[in-house]
C-alpha positions in Angstrom: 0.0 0.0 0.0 1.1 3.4 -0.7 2.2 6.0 1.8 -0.6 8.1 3.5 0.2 11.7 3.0 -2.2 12.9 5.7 0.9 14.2 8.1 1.8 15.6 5.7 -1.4 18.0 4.4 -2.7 21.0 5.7 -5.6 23.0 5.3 -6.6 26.6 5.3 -9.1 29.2 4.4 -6.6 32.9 3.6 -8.1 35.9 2.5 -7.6 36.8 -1.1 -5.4 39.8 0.4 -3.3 37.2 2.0 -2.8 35.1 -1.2 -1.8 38.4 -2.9 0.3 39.5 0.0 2.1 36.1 -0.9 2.2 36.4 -4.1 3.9 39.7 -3.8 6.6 38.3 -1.5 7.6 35.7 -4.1 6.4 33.2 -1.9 3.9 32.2 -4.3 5.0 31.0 -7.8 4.0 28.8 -10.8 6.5 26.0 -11.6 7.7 25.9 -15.4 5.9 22.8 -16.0 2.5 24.1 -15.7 0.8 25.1 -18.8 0.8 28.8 -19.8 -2.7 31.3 -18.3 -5.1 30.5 -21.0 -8.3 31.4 -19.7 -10.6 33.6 -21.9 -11.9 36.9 -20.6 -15.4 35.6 -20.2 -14.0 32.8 -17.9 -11.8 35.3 -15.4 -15.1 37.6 -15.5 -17.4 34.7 -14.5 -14.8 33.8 -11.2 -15.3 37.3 -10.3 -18.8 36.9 -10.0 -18.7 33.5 -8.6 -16.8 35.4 -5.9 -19.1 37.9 -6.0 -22.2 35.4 -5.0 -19.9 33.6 -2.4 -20.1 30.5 -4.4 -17.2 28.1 -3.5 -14.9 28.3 -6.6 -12.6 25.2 -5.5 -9.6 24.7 -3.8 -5.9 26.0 -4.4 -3.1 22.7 -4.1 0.3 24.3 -3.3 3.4 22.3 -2.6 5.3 24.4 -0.1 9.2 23.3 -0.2 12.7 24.5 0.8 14.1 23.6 -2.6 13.8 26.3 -5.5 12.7 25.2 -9.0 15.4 25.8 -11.7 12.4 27.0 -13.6 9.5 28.7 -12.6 7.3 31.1 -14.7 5.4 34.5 -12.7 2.0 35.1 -11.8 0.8 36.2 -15.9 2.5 39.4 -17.0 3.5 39.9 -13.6 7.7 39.7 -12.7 8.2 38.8 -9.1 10.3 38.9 -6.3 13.4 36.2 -5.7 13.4 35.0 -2.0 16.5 33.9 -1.0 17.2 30.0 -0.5 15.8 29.9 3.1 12.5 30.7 2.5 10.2 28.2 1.6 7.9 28.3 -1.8 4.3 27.8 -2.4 4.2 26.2 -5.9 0.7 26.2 -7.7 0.0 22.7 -8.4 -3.6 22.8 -9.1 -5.4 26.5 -9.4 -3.1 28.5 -11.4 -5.8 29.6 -13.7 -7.7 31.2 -10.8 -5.1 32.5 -8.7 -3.6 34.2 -11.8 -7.0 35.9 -12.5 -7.1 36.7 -8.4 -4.0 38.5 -8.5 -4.2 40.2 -11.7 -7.5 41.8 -10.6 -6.6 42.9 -7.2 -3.1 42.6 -6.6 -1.3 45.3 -9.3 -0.9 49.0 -9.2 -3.9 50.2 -11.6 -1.2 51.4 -14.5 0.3 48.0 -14.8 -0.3 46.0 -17.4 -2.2 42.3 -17.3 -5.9 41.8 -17.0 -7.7 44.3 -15.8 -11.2 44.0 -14.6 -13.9 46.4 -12.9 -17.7 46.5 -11.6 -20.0 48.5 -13.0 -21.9 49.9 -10.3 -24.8 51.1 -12.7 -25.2 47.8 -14.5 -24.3 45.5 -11.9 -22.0 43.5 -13.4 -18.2 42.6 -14.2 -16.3 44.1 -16.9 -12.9 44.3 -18.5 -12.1 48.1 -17.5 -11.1 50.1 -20.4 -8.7 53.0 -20.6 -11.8 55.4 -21.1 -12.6 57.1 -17.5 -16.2 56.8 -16.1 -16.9 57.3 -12.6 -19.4 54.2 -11.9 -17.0 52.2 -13.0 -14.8 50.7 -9.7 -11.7 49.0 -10.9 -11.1 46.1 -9.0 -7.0 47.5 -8.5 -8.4 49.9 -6.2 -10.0 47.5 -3.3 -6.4 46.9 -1.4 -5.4 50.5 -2.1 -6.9 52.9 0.7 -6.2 56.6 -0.6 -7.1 55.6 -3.9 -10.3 53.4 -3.0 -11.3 56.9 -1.1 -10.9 59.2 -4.0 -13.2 56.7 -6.2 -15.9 57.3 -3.4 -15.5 61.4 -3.6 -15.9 60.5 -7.4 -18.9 59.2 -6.8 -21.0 61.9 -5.0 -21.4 64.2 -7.8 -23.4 61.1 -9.8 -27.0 61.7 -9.2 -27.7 57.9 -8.0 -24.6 58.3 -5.5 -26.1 56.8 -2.7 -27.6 53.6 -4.5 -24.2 53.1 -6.2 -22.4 53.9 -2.6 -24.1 51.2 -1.2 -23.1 48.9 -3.7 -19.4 49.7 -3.7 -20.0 48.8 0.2 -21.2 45.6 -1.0 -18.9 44.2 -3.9 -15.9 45.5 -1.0 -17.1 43.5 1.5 -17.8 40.5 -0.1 -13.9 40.6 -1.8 -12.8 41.5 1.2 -14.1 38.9 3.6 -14.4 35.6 0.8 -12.1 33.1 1.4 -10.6 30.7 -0.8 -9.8 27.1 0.2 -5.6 26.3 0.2 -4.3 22.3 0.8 -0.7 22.7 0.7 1.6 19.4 0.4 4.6 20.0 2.9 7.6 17.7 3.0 7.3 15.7 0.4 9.7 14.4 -2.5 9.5 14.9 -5.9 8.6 11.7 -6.7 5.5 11.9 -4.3 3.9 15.5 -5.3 4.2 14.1 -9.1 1.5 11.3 -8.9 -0.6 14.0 -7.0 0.2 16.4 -10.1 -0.6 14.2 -12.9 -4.5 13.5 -11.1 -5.2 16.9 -9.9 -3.8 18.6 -12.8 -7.4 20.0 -14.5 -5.9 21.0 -17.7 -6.9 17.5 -18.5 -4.1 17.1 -20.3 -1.2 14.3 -18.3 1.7 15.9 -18.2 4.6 14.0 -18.1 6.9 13.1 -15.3 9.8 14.0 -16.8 8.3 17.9 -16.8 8.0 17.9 -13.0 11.2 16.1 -12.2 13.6 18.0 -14.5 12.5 21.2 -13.5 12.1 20.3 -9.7 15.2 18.7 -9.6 17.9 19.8 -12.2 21.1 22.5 -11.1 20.3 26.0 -11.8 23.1 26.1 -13.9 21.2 24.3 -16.5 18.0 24.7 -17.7 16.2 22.2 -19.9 13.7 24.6 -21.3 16.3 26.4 -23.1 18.7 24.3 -24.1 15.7 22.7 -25.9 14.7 25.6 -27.4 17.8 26.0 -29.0 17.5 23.0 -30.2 14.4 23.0 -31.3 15.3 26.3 -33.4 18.0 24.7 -34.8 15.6 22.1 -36.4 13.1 24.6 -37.6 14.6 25.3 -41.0 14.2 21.4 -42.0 10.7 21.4 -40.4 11.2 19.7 -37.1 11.3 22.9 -35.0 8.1 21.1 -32.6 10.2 18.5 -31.1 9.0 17.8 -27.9 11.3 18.6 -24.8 10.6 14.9 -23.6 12.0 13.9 -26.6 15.3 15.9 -26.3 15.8 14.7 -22.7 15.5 11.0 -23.8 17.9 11.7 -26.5 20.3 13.4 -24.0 20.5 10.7 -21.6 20.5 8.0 -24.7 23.5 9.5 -25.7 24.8 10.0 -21.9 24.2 6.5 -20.6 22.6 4.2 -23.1 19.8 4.5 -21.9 16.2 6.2 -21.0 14.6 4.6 -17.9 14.0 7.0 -15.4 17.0 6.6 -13.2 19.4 7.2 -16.2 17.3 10.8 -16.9 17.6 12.0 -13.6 21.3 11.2 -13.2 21.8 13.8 -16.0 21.7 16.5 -13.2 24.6 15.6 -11.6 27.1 16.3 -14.8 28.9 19.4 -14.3 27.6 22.6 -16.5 30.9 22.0 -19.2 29.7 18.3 -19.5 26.3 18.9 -20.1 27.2 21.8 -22.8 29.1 19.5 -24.9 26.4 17.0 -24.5 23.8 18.9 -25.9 25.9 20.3 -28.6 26.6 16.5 -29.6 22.9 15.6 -29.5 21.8 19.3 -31.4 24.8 17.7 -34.3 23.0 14.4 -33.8 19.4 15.7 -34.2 20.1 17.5 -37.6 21.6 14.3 -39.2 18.8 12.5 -37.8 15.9 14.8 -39.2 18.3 14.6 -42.6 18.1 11.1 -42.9 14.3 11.0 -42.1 13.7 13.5 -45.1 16.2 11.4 -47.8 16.0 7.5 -46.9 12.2 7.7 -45.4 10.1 10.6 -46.7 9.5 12.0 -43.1 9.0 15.5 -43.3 7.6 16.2 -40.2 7.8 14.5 -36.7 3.8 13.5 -37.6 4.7 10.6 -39.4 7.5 9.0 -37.5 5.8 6.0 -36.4 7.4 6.6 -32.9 9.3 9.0 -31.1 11.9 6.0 -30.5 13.1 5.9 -33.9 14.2 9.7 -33.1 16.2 8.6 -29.7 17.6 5.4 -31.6 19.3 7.6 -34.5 20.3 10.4 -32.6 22.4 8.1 -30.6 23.4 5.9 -33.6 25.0 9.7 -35.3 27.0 10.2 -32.2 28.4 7.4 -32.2 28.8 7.0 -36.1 29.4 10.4 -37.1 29.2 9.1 -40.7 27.1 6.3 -41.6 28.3 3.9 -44.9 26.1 2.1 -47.1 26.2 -0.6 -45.1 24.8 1.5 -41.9 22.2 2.4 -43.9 21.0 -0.5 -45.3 21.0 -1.9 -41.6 19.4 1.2 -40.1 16.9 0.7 -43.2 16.3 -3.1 -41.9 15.2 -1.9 -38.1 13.4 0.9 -39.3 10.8 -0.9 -41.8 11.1 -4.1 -40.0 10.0 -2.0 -36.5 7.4 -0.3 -38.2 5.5 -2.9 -39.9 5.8 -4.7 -36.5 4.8 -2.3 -34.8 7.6 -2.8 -32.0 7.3 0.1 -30.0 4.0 0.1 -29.6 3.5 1.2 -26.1 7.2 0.2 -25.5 8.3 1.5 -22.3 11.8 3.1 -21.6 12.9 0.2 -20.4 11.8 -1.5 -23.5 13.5 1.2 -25.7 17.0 0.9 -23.7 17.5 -2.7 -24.5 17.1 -1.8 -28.1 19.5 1.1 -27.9 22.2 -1.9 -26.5 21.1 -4.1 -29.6 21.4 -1.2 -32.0 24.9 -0.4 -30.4 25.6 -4.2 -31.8 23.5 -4.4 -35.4 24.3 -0.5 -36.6 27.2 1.0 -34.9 29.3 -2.6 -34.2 27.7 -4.1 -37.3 27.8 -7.4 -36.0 25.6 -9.8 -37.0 21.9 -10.1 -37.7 19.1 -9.3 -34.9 16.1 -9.7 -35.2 13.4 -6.4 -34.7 10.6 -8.2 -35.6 8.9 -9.7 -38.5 7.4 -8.3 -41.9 3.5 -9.0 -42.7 2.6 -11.4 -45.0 -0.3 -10.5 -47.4 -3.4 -11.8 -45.6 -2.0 -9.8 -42.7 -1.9 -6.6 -44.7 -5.4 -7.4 -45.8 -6.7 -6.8 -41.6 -5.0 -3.4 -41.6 -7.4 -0.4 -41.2 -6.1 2.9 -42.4 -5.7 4.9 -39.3 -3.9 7.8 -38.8 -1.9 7.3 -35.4 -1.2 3.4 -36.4 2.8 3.0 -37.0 1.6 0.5 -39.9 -0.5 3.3 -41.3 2.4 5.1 -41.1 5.2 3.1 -42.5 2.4 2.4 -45.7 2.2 6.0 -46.3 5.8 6.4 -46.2 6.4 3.6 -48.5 3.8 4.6 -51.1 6.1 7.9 -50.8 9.4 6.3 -51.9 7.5 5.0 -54.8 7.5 8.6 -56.2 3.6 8.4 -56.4 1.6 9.8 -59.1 -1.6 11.7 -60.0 -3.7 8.6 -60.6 -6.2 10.8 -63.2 -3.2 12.5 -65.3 0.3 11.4 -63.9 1.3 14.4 -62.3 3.9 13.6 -59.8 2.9 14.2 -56.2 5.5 16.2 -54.1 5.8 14.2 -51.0 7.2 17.1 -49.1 3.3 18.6 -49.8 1.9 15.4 -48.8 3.4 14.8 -45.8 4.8 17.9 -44.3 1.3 17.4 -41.7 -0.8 14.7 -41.2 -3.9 15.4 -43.8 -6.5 12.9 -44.8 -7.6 15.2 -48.2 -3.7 14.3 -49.5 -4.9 10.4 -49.1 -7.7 8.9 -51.2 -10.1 6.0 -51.2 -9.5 4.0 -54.9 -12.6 1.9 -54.2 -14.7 5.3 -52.7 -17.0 4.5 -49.2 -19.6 6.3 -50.5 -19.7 4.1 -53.5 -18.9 1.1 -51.3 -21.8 1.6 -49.0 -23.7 1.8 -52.0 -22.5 -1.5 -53.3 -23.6 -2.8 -50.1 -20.1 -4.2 -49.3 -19.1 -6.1 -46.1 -15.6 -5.3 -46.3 -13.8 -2.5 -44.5 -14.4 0.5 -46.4 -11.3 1.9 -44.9 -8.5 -0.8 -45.4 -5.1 -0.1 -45.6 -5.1 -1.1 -49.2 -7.6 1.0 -50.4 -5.6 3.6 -50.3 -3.0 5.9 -52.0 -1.8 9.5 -52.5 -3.6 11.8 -54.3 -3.8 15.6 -54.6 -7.1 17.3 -52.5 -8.1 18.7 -56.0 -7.9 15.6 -57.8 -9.3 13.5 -54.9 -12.5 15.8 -55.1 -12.8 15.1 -58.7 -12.9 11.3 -58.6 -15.4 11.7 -55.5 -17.7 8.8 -55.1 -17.4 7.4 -58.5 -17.7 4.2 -59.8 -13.9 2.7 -59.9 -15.1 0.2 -62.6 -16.1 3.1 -64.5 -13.4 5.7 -63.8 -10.3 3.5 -63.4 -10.9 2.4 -66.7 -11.8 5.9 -68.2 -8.1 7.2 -67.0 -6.8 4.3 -68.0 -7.7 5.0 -71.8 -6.8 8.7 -71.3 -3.3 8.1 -69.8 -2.7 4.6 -72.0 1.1 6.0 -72.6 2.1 6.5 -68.8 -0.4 3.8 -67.3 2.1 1.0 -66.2 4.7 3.7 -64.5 0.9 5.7 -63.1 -0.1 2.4 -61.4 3.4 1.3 -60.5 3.9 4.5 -58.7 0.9 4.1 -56.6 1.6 0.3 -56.0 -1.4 -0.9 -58.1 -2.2 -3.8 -60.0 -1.3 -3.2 -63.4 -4.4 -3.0 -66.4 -2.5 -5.4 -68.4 -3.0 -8.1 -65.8 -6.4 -7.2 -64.1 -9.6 -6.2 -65.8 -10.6 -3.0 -63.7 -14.3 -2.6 -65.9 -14.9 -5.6 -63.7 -12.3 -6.3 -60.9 -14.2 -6.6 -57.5 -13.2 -4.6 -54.1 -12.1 -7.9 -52.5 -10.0 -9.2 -55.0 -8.5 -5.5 -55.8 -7.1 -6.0 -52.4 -6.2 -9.2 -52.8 -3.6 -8.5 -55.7 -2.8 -5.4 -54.4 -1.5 -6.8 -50.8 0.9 -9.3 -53.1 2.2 -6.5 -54.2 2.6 -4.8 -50.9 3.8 -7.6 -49.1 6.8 -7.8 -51.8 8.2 -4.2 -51.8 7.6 -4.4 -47.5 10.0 -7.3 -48.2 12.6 -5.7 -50.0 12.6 -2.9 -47.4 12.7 -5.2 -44.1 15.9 -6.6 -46.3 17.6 -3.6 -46.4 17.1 -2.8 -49.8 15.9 0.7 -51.5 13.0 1.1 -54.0 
């Protein structure tokens, strides 16, 4: 059984001048790996009234600890305070959305800039205060601010309703002024026990990863991650792979480092000296742009979209360092894992332990070159004839990148597809059905609609032309249109040839059937090693 953190968990109700008083002292701060303020003005607007009513508007999570992030981002537009290494932090865990709005509305001097809201005293309700002066109008920047709050009230006895909308201003104040907001703040725990607590109260929704809260938690203020991927991920941005994920460039770090990714060998990156780690990331910056090089030549991966996994990224970064060139003979082996991996699906939800033992057999099959291990196996044609065409399947994937080498064409005039187009981002209107659903569903077919083999690259325009048509009626029409070019049109897209199937009559089942012995043999020539 897990560890009961109730020791360890407090409670309390602050005022919202207390939290602001905090946040003011730096004592209060957002760590790095929280996701940026994102909340729209109608949603800060609708906390202020929430306030307003003295509804409960949840609970704040802090983690309060002795140990400074590396990172940390301030309260919105707000820079604040350093305290010095004795004083213990409050780090939002769960609430930064609200607190943000909190202190942006009440805690700044009124000139500063941020959000900015105010009550209408007229109206009755909560606005975004503008630059434009009118004295019903109580900006909520005033309510902690005594001379200023009192000069707003002399502003207000020359409005003919004064003492209606004095009454009010005595209202919003004391409701602001009295509501208290809910804190549970974590005290004395580890990293590794405030991340599990993260990841389930985190209501972005989105899981962030471990990695996020233990780098930034943990790592020597001489380094920060953030930035040092940043620069790497500018570095990448002129090939089209500037969005690499900062997971990904700390897995490829530690790859390099120790052979490794499990979550031990990540964290023990910290400990290198600044120097160490410089030339480390230079190495793996090198490493990346080889990588994303030989992705765009040998594969026809423009973007990191259709690598079928992020290992294959890790894997060659650490094969470049260690091969700074790579002979024929690398490639033909790196050309072996990748298609074999692919169309096996290998790392399907391999974990880093998974992905470390391959790093050790890559060491000996591409940088040692020794011998032959196996990755996997390829898929014979009744195999390929299961496969659904979906867009986050590896096999999906690997098809689409090996329709790609084939230097696909225009099925309806021969025009050569630029791949680069094609697959710079994922997008379905680049891939089309040859056997259409709609005419499919017509047809009353039982067979997937959406297989794997019923599809190829085509461009949006021409894909919108050939619609729902009848494929025994339009294959056949471009085939008699494009009777010069047909054989290298069909090869290109991996399609039976005319001279050996009828398509005025060829059925949607056995289309696929000749089509996935095709397949199958140009999968087989890949998983060999060979090129196209």
């Amino acid at each position: 059984m897990k560890s009961n953190i109730a020791t360890r968990l407090s409670t309390d109700t602050p005022f919202i001048e207390d939290l602001i008083s905090g946040i003011r002292r730096g004592e209060i701060k957002i760590p790095q790996f929280q996701r940026k303020f994102v909340w729209k003005e109608e949603q800060a607007l609708r906390l202020l009234d929430s306030i307003a009513s003295n509804y409960p508007v949840g609970s704040l999570l802090l983690w309060k600890t002795p140990n400074k992030l590396a990172t940390e981002r301030n309260i919105g537009e707000f820079r604040l305070p350093e305290t010095d290494d004795l004083t213990p932090t409050d780090y939002v865990l769960d609430g930064q959305q609200r607190i943000t709005v909190i202190y942006s509305c009440f805690g700044p001097e009124e000139e500063d800039l941020g959000f900015q809201a105010a009550y209408d005293l007229v109206n009755e309700v909560f606005i975004e205060r503008s630059l434009e002066h009118k004295p019903h109008v109580f900006s909520l920047r005033l309510l902690y601010r005594t001379t200023k709050l009192l000069n707003f009230r002399s502003g207000l006895v020359s409005h003919p309703d004064s003492e209606r909308l004095q009454e009010r201003l005595d209202q919003i104040i004391k409701v602001f002024t009295s509501y208290k907001v809910p804190v549970v703040t974590l005290k004395g725990l580890s990293v590794e026990e405030v991340c599990p607590i993260f990841e389930r109260v985190n209501s972005s929704g989105t899981r962030l990863s471990t990695y996020d809260l233990m780098v930034a938690a943990t790592w020597s203020k001489t380094f920060d991650l953030n930035q040092e991927s940043a620069i790497i991920s500018e570095s990448l941005t002129p090939k089209g792979f500037g969005d690499i994920e900062g997971d990904t460039v700390l897995k490829c770090l530690s790859a390099v480092r120790n052979k490794g990714i499990k979550k031990e060998q990540v964290l023990s990156l910290r400990d290198l000296e600044k120097e160490d780690m410089d030339k480390l990331v230079i190495q793996v910056k090198n490493a990346l742009l080889k990588t994303v090089d030989l992705l765009t030549t040998e594969f026809k991966i423009y973007s990191w979209d259709f690598l079928p996994y992020e290992a294959y990224a890790v894997i060659l970064c650490y094969i470049f360092v260690k091969r700074l060139r790579l002979e024929s003979d690398d490639i033909r082996r790196v050309r072996q894992w990748f298609w074999i991996s692919s169309f096996s699906e290998r790392y399907r939800g391999a974990s880093e332990h998974f992905v470390s033992k391959d790093l050790e057999a890559i060491d000996r099959f591409v940088v040692a070159a020794d011998g032959v291990i196996p990755f996997g196996s390829t898929p014979s044609a009744n195999e390929l004839l299961t496969l659904a065409f979906r867009s986050n399947n590896s096999r999906t994937r690997a098809f689409i990148l090996l329709l790609a080498l084939c230097g696909p064409r225009n099925l309806t005039n021969g025009a050569s597809i630029d791949p680069s187009d094609a697959l710079s981002t994922f997008n379905k209107k680049q891939f089309h059905h040859i056997y259409p659903k709609a005419y499919l569903s017509r047809t009353g077919s039982q067979l997937d609609q959406n297989a794997l083999l019923n599809i190829c690259m085509l461009t949006a325009s021409e894909n919108n032309w050939i619609s729902d048509k009848n494929p025994n009626e339009y294959l056949p029409a471009l085939i008699s249109i494009n009777r010069n070019d047909i054989e290298v049109i069909f090869n290109s897209n991996l399609m039976p040839l005319p001279s050996l199937v009828d398509y005025s009559v060829l059925a949607y089942e056995e289309f696929l059937k000749e089509r996935a012995k095709l397949v199958e043999e140009k999968i087989r020539r890949l998983c060999a090693g060979d090129s196209i």
